[in-house]
C-alpha positions in Angstrom: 6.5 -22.3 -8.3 4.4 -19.1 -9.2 5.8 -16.6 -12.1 7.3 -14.2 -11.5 5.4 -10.6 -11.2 5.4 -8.6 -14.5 6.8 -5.2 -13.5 3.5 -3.4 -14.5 2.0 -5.2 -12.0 4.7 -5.4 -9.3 4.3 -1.4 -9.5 0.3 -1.5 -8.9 0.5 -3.5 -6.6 3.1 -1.4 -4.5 1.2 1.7 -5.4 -2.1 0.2 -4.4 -0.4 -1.1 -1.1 0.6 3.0 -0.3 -2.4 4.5 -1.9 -4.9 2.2 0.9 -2.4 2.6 3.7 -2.6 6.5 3.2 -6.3 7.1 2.8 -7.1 4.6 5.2 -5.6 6.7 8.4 -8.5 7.7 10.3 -6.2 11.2 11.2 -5.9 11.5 7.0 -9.7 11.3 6.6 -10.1 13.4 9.3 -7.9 15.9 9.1 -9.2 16.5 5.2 -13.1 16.9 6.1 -11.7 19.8 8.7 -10.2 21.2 6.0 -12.1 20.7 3.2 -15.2 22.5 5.5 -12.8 25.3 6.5 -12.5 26.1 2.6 -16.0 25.8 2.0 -17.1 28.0 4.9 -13.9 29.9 4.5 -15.1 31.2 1.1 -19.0 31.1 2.3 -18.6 33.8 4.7 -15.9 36.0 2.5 -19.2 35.8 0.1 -21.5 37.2 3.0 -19.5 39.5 4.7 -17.2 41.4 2.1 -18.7 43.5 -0.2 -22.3 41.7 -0.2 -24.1 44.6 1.5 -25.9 47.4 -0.4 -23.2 49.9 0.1 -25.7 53.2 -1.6 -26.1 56.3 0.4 -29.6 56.9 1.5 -31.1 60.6 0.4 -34.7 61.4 1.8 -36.5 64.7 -0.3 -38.7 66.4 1.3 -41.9 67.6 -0.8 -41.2 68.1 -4.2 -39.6 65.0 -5.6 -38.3 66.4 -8.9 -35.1 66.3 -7.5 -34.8 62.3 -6.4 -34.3 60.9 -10.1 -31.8 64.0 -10.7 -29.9 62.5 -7.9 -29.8 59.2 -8.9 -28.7 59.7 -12.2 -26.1 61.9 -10.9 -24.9 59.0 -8.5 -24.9 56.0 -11.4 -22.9 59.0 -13.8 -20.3 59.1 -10.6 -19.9 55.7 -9.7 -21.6 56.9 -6.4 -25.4 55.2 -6.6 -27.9 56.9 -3.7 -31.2 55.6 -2.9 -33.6 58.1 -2.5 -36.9 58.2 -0.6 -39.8 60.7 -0.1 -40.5 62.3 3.1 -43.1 64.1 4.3 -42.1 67.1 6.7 -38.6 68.3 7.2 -38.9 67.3 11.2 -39.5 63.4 10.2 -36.4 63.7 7.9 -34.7 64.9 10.7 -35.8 62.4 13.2 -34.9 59.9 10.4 -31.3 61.3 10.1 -30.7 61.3 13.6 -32.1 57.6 14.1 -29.1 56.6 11.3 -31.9 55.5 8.9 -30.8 58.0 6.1 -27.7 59.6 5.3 -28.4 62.8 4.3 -32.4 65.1 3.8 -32.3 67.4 1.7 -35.0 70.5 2.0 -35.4 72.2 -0.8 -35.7 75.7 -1.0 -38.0 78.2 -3.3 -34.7 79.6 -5.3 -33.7 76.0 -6.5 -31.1 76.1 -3.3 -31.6 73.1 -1.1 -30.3 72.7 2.6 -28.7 69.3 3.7 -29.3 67.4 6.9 -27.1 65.5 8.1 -25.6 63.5 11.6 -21.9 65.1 10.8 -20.2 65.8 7.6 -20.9 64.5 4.3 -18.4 62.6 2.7 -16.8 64.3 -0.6 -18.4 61.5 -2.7 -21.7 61.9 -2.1 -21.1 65.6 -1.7 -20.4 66.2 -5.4 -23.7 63.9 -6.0 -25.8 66.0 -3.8 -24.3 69.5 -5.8 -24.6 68.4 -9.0 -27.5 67.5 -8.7 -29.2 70.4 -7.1 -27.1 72.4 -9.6 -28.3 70.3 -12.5 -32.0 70.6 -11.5 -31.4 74.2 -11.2 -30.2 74.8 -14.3 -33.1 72.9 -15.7 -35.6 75.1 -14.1 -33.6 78.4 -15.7 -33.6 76.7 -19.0 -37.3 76.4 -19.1 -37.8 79.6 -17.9 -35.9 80.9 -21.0 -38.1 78.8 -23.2 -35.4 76.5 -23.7 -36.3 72.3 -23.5 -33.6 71.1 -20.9 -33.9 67.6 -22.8 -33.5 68.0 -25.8 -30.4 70.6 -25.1 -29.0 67.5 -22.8 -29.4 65.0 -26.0 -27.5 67.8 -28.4 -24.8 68.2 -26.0 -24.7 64.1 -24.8 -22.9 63.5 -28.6 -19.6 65.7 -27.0 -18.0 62.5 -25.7 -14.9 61.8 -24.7 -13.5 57.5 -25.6 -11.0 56.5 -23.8 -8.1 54.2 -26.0 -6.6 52.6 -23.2 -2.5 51.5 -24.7 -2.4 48.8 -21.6 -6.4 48.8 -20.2 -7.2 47.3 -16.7 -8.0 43.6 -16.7 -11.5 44.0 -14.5 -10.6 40.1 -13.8 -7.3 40.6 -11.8 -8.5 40.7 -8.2 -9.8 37.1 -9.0 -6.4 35.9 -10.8 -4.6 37.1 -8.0 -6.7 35.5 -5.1 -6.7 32.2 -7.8 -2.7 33.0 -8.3 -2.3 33.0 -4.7 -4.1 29.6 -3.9 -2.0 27.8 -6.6 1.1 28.4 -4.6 0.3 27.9 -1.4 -1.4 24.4 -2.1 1.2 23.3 -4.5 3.9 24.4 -2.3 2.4 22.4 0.6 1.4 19.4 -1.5 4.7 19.0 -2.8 6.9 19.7 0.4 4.4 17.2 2.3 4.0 14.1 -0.1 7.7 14.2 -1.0 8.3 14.0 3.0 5.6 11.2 2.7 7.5 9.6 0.3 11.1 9.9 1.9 9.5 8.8 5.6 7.7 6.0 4.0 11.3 4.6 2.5 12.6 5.3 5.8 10.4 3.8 7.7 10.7 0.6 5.6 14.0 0.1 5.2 14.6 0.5 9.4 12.2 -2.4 10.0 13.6 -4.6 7.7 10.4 -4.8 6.2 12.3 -3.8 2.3 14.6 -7.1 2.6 11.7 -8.7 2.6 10.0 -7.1 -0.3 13.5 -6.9 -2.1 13.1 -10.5 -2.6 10.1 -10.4 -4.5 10.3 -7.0 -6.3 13.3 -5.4 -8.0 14.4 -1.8 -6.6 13.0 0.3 -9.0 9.3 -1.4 -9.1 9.0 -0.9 -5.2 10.5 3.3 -6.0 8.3 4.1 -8.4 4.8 2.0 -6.6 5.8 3.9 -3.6 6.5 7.1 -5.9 3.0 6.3 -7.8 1.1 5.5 -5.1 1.5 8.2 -2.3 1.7 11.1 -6.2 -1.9 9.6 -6.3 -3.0 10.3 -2.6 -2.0 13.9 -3.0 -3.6 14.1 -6.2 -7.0 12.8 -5.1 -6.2 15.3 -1.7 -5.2 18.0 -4.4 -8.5 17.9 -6.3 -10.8 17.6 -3.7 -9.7 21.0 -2.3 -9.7 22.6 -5.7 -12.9 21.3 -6.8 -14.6 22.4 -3.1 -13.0 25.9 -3.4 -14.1 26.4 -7.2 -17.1 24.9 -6.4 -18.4 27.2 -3.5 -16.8 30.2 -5.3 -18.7 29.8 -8.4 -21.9 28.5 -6.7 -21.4 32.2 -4.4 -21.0 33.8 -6.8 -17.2 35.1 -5.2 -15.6 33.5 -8.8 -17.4 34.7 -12.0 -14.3 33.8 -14.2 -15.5 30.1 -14.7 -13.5 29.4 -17.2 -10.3 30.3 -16.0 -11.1 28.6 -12.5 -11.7 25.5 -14.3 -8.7 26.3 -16.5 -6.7 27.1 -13.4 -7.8 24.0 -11.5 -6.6 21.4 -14.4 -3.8 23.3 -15.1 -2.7 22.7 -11.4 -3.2 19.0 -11.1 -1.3 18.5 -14.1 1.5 20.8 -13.1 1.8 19.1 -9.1 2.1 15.0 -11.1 5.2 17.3 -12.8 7.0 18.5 -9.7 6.2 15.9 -7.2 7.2 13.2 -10.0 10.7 15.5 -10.1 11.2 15.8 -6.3 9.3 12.5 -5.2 12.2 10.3 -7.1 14.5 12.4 -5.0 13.1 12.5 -1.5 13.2 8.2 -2.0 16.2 8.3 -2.9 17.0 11.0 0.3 15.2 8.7 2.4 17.3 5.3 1.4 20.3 6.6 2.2 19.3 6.9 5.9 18.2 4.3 8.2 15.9 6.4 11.2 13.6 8.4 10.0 15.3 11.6 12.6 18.3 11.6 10.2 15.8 12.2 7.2 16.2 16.0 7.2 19.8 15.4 6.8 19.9 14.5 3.1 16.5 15.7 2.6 17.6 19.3 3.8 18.9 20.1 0.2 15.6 19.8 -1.3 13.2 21.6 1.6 15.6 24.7 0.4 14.9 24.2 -3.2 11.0 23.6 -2.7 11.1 26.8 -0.3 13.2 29.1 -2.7 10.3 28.3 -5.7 7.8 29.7 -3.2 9.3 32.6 -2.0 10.1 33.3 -6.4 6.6 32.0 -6.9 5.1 34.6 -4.4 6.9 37.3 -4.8 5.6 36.9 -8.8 2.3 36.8 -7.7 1.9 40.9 -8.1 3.9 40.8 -11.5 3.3 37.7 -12.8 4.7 38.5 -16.2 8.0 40.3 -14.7 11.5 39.2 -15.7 11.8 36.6 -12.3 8.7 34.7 -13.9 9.4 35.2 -17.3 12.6 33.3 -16.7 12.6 31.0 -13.7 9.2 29.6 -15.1 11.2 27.8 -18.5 14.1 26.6 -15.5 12.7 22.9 -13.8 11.6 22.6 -10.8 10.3 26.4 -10.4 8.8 25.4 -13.9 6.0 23.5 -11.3 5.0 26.5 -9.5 5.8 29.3 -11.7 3.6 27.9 -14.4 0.0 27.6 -12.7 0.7 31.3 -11.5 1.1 32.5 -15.2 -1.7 30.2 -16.6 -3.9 31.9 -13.6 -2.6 35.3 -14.7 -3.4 35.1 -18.3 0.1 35.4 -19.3 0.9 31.8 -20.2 1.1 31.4 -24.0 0.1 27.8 -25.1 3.7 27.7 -26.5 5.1 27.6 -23.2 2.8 25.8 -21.5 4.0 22.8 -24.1 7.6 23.7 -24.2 8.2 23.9 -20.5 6.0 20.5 -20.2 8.5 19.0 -22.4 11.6 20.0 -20.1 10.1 19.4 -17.1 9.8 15.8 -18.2 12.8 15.6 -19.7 14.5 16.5 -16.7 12.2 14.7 -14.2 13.4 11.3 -16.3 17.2 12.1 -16.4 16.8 12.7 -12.6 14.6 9.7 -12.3 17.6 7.5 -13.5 20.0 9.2 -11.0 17.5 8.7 -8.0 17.1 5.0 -9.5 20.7 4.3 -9.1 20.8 6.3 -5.5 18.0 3.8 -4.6 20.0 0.8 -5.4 23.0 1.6 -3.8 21.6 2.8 -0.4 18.5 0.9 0.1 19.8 -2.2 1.8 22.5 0.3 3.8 21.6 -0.2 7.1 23.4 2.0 10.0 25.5 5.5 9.0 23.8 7.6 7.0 25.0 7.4 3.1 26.5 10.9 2.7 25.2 12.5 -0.9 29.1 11.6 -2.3 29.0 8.0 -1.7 25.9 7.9 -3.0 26.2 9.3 -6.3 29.8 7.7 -6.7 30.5 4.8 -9.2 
């Protein structure tokens, strides 16, 4: 007679058993290259079209060219850079104008004044460039005429600065948080909600062919919970990093992510934080899913936890703009929005390492007190077969 199965291994091999069922679905495979191309070409093409493009005004000068750097030093002081070219005759700059290849040609005029061609109107941006600059140059001009150097007055007078001391300055990072914020919900929501379903419809689905009598006698209840827990956890793990490391990936190779650090930071931080909160809702949905015996009553005692795993979203989300408001600040220390909530501030920057430990510590704490509670659910309604166990009988002694 062989020994019996040391639960260490009893638990692999469960968890080996779900892990190679999962990956092996030709629709699991499938369905993860299609998405895993749609990010990369997602974020590919956000890198090409938004933003990529050369967005400076084009300026032709006719003749005299003493104007063009005047204008592009006015544009760079204004945030509003122009590219400026030489023309030869006014009617070329107009032709030029009127086939869209420049914006504006500007003809100067023998007083300093300088007339602008345009298709339109200009737009008030480049309007202040073009008059400042003219104006600029024409003070210049008077200067010299005075006997006065125009560069060495403009060095005297560049000391007359104004520095700005900012009490809460703008974090030129954000817009990448945010989009990096963002992402961190919406997969962990999804990972969760689906691979705790897994889980549940997996119980289900053996305990309705019999097929858990059958491993009963061989494993004890809680070896074949937490293989099952273990081994599906992993599946969305491996699915988890995969789509994090192929969205970092093509958004640092494009050039769309320049905060590598936080990315990486971000992308860690979130595959530690999903083992957290499907560990605390994975020993649930078995335990959901063992107290029914067809997998269409599974959203019957499941139901409870869809509304939790939905109302950290919706508190996750609507923290996304304010992620250091008092709904964050708060709901992140409370378990299970500790799961969602904490990625979001760690991708914020507002995530002190003191609270990343802390609320580690009670989100493990918790997931093990609720683990036992599952444990005992498990036991009770596994071999159950027929009504469905109502949540009462279930937890009752």
């Amino acid at each position: 007679m062989s020994a019996p199965l040391s639960p260490v291994r009893a638990i692999g091999l469960v968890a080996r058993r779900e892990f190679l069922t999962q990956v092996g679905k030709k629709s699991f495979l499938i369905s993860n290259v299609i998405i895993l191309l749609a990010i990369i070409g997602g974020i590919v093409a956000y890198s090409l079209f938004s933003g990529g493009g050369d967005d400076r005004a084009k300026i032709g000068v006719v003749g005299d060219q003493a104007l063009a750097p005047v204008l592009v030093a006015t544009g760079d002081a204004v945030a509003t850079p122009v590219e400026v070219t030489a023309i030869d005759s006014e009617q070329a700059g107009r032709e030029r104008v009127e086939n869209g290849d420049l914006d504006v040609v500007l003809i100067p005029g023998a007083d300093g004044s300088a007339t602008a061609v345009t298709e339109s109107e200009i737009g008030s941006g480049l309007r202040a460039v073009i008059d400042g600059a003219v104006l600029q140059r024409a003070q210049a001009e008077a200067l010299t005429a005075q006997g006065v150097d125009p560069a060495q007055l403009a060095e005297e007078a560049g000391k007359a600065v104004v520095t700005v001391d900012a009490l809460d300055p703008p974090d030129p990072e954000k817009g990448q948080r945010v989009a990096l914020s963002v992402a961190v919900v919406v997969l962990l929501y999804m990972q969760i909600m689906m691979f705790g379903m897994y889980v549940a419809m997996g119980v289900v689905e053996e305990k309705s062919s019999r097929v858990v009598e059958l491993l009963l006698s061989t494993l004890r209840p809680l070896q074949l919970l937490w293989g099952k827990v273990i081994g599906i956890g992993a599946v969305g793990l491996l699915q988890l990093a995969a789509y994090g490391v192929a969205g970092v990936g093509a958004g640092l190779a494009t050039g769309t992510l320049t905060v590598t650090g936080t990315a990486l930071g971000v992308l860690v931080g979130t595959l530690g934080w999903f083992v957290l909160g499907f560990a605390f809702f994975a020993v649930l949905y078995a335990a959901a899913g063992s107290m029914v015996s067809r997998q269409e009553d599974v959203n019957a005692t499941a139901s409870p936890l869809m509304v939790l795993i939905v109302i950290m979203f919706f508190s996750a989300f609507s923290s996304v703009s304010d992620p250091d408001g008092t709904v964050s600040n708060v709901l992140s220390w409370i378990p299970p929005f500790s799961a969602i909530l904490m990625p979001l501030r760690i991708a914020a920057g507002v995530a002190s390492p003191t609270q990343v430990v802390a609320t580690v510590a009670l989100m493990l704490a918790v997931t093990a007190a609720l683990s036992v509670l599952a444990a005992k659910i498990y036991q009770r309604s596994i071999l159950r077969i027929g009504k469905v166990v109502s949540w009462k009988e279930a937890l009752g002694r």
